[in-house]
DOFITI-284097 format. One line per 3 residues: number of its first residue (from 1); their letters; for each residue x, y, z of N, C-alpha, C, O, CB. Coordinates in steps of 0.001 Angstrom, whole numbers, plus 500000, padded with zeros to 6 digits. Glycine has a CB too. Example, Ala and Ser with C-alpha at 12.3 -4.5 7.8 and 13.67 -1.06 7.14 Angstrom:
2
1> AS> 513190 494310 507800 512300 495500 507800 513200 496700 507800 514236 496681 508465 511308 495527 509046 ~ 512850 497750 507080 513670 498940 507140 512900 500030 507870 513409 501138 508039 514084 499402 505725 $
end
This chain:
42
1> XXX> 796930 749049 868801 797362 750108 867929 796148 750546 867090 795902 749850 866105 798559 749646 867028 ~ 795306 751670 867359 794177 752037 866559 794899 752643 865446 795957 753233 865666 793100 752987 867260 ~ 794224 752508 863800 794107 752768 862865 792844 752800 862196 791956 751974 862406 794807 752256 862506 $
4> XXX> 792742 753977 861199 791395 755125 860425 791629 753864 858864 792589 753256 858391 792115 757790 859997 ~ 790601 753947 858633 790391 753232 857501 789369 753926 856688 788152 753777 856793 790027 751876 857809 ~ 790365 755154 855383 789229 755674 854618 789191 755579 853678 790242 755857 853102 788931 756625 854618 $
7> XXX> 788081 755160 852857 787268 754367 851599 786379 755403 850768 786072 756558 851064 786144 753099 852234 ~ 786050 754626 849613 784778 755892 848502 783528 754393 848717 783600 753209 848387 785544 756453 845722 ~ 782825 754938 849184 781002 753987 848730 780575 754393 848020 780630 755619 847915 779697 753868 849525 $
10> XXX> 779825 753549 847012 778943 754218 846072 777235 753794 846818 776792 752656 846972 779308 753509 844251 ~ 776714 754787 847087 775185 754826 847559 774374 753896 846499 774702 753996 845317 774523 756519 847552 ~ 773131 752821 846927 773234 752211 845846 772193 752878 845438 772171 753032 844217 773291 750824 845782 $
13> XXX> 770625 753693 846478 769707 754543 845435 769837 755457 844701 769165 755658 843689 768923 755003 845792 ~ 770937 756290 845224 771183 757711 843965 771904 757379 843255 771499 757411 842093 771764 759125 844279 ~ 773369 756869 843471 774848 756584 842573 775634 757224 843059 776789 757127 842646 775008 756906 841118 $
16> XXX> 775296 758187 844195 776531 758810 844643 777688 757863 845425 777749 756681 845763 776075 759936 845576 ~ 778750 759274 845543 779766 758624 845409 779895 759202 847253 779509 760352 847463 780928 759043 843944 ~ 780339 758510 848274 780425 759209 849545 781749 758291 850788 782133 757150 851046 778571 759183 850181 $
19> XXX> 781925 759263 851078 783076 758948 851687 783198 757968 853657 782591 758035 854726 783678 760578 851603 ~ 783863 757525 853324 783573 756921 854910 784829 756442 855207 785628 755838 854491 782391 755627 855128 ~ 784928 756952 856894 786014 756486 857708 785692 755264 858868 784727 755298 859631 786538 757769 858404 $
22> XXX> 786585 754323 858831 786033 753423 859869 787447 753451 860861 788629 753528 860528 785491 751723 859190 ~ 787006 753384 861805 788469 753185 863271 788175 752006 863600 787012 751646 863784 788489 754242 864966 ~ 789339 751136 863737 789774 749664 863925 790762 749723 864603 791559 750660 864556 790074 748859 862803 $
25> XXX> 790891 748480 865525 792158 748361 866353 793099 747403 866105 792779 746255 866412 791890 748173 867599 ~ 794326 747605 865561 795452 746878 864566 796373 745993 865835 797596 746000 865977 796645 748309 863504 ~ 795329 745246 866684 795926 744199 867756 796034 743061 867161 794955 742562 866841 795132 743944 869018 $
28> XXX> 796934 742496 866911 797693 740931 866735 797723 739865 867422 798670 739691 868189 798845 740925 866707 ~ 797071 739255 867350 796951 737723 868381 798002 736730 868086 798567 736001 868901 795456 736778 868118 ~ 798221 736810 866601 799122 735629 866266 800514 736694 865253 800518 737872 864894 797975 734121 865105 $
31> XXX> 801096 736050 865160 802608 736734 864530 802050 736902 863046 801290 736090 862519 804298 735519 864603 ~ 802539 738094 862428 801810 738113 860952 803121 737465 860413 802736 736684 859543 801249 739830 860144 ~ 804649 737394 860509 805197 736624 859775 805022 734970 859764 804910 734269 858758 806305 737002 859970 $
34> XXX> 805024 734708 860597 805431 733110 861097 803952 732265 861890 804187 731112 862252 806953 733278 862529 ~ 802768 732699 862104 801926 732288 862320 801514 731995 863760 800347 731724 864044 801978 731558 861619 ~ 802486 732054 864653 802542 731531 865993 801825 732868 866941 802053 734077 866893 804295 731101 866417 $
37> XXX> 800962 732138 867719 800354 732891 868749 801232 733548 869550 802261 733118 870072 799578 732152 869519 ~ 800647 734831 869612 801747 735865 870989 801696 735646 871570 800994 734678 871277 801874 736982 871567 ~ 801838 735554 872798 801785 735852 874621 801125 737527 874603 801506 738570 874073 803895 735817 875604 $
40> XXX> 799897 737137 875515 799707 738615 876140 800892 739156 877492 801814 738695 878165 797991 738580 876845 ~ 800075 740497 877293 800852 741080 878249 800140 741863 879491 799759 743033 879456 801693 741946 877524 ~ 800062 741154 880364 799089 741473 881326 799236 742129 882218 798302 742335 882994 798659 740711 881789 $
end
């Protein structure tokens, strides 16, 4: 499941303030409630 991840940086030579998007992929190996590893699906 890809998901955009957008944030404020502050540049550290000027002070500006600048924006950035990062894309990540929201895949689960283990159960976020209960801790137990998934089964893939192959």
């Amino acid at each position: 499941m890809p998901a955009e991840i957008r944030h404020t940086v502050t540049v550290k030579k000027t002070g500006a303030e600048k924006r950035k998007t990062e894309k990540v992929n929201m895949y689960f190996s283990h159960c976020p409630f209960c801790g137990e590893k998934l089964a893939k699906d192959a």
